[in-house]
N, C-alpha and C positions, 0 to 999 in steps of 0.2 A: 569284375563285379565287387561292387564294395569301396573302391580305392576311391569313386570320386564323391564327396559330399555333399557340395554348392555347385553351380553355373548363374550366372549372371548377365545381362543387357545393362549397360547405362548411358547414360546420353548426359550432356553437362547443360548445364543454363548458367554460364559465367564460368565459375569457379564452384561451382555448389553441383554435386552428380544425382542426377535422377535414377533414379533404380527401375528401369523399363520392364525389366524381365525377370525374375529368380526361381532358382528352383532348390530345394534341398532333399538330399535324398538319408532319408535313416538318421537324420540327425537335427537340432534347432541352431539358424543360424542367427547371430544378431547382427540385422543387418544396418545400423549406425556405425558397428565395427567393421563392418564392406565402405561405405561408405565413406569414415576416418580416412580409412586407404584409399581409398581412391583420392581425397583432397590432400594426401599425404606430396607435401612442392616438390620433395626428391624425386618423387614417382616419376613426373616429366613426361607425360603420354606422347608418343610419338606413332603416328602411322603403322605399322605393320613391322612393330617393335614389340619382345615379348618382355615380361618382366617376371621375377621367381624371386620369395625369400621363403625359407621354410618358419614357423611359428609354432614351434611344440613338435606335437606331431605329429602335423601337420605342414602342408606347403602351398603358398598362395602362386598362381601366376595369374598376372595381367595380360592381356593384348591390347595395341591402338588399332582399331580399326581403319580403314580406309573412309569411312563411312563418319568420321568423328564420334564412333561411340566406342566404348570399353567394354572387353568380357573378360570377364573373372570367372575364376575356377581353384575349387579349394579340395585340396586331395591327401589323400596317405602321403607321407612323407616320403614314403619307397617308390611313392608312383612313378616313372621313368618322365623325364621332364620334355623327351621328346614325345610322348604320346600325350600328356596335357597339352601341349601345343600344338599337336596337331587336333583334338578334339578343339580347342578353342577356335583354330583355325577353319572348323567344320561347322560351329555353334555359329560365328559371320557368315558364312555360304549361306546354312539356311536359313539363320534370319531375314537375311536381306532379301534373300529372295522372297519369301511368305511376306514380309514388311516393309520393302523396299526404303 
């Protein structure tokens, strides 16, 4: 309770990320700075590839979906980075299933 801030949906049109989905919890995200990162060329989105850098403190991780879209999720820094990733990996199931 508490650790996770942000959750995210994006879907890309080129190289530019659409932000499908957000949520924020107990906090204001800006989300041109979701965004930045996501068009960040290091990033390199790959399929059912996780991605993690911490940012304060704070810690971002990315997923590629199988689906060609992105979720993000921005948490406590302490948050255990196996439990972001498996939340991320629960935020695709049910998307895709309710949005196909």
């Amino acid at each position: 309770h508490g650790n996770i801030f942000f959750l995210c949906v994006s879907r890309f049109e080129g190289p530019r990320p659409v932000l499908v989905a957000t949520h924020s919890y107990n906090t204001e995200t800006d989300l041109s700075v979701v965004r930045g990162v996501l068009q960040t060329p290091t990033l390199n989105l790959e399929p059912r590839r996780h991605y993690s850098f911490a940012q304060g403190p704070s810690a971002w991780h990315v997923f590629g979906g199988l689906d060609g879209l992105a979720y993000v999720l921005i948490c406590a820094a302490a948050y255990p980075q196996r439990c972001a990733q498996a939340c991320l990996e629960e935020l695709e199931r049910t998307f895709v299933s309710k949005h196909g």
